[in-house]
C-alpha positions as CSV (number, residue, x, y, z in Angstrom):
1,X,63.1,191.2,56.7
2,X,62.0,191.7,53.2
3,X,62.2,189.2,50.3
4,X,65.5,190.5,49.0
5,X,67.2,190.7,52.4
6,X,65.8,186.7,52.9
7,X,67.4,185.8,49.4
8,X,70.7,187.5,50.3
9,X,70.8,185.8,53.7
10,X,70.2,182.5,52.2
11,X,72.5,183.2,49.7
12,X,75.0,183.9,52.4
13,X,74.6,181.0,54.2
14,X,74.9,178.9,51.0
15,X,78.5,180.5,50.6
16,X,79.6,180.4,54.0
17,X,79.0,176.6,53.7
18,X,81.2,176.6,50.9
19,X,84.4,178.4,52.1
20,X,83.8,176.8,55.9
21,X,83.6,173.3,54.4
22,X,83.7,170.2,55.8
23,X,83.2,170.3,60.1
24,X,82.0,173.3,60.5
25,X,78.2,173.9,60.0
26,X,76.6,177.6,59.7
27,X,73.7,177.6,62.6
28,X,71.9,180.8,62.0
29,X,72.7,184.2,59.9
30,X,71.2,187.1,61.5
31,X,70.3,190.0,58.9
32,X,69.6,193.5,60.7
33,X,68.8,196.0,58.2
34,X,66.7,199.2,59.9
35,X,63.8,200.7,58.6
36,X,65.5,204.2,58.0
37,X,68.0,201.7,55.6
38,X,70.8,203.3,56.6
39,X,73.5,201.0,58.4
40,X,73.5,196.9,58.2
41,X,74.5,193.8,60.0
42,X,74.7,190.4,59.7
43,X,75.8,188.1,62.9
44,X,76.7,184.1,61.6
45,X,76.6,181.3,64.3
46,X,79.3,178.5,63.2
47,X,79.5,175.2,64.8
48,X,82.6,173.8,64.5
49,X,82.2,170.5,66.6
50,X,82.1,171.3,70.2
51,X,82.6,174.8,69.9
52,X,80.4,177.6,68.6
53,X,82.2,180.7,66.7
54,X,79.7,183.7,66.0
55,X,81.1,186.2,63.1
56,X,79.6,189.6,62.5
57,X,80.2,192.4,60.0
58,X,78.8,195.7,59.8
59,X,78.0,198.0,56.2
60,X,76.2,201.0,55.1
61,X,74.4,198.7,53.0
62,X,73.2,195.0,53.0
63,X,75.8,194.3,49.8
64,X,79.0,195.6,51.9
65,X,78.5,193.0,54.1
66,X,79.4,189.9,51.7
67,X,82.9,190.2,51.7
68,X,83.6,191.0,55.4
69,X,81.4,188.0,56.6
70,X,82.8,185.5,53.9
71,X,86.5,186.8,55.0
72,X,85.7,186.2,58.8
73,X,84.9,182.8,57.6
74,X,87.7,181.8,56.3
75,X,89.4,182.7,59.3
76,X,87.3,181.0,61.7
77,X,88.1,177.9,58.8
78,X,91.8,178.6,59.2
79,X,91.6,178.9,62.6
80,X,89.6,175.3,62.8
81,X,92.3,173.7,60.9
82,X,95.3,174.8,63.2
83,X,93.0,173.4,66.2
84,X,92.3,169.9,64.4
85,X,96.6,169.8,64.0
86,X,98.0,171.5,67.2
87,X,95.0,171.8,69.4
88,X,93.5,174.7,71.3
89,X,96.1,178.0,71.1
């Protein structure tokens, strides 16, 4: 992973803390970018209490992967809340 690719995923992990809030805790971003640079993905472990929730999105380039992954996340935030009321679905 080159310097740019690091920045993004930090970056990325930084935001996803942001829209997943309090509870739910980003464990790892994942950035897979081959060398021909054609194709990307990015895998994000969430733990949200007991349970782990792994997102993933997949671009022709590194930058078409911020708004899928941030969206997922706000499910998987969505998703927490109707557990925390209702319980497991």
């Amino acid at each position: 992973m080159n310097d740019a690719e690091m920045r993004f995923a930090e970056r990325l992990a930084e935001d996803l803390a942001q829209v997943l809030g309090v509870g739910i805790v980003v464990g790892d971003i994942e950035l897979d970018v081959p060398e021909s640079g054609r194709g990307a993905r990015v895998t994000a472990t969430l733990l949200a209490g007991p349970r782990v929730e792994t997102i993933e999105a997949v671009g022709a380039s590194v930058l078409e992967l911020y708004e899928p992954i941030v969206r997922r996340a706000a499910e998987v935030r969505l998703k927490d809340a109707f557990w925390q009321m209702i319980g497991p679905a």
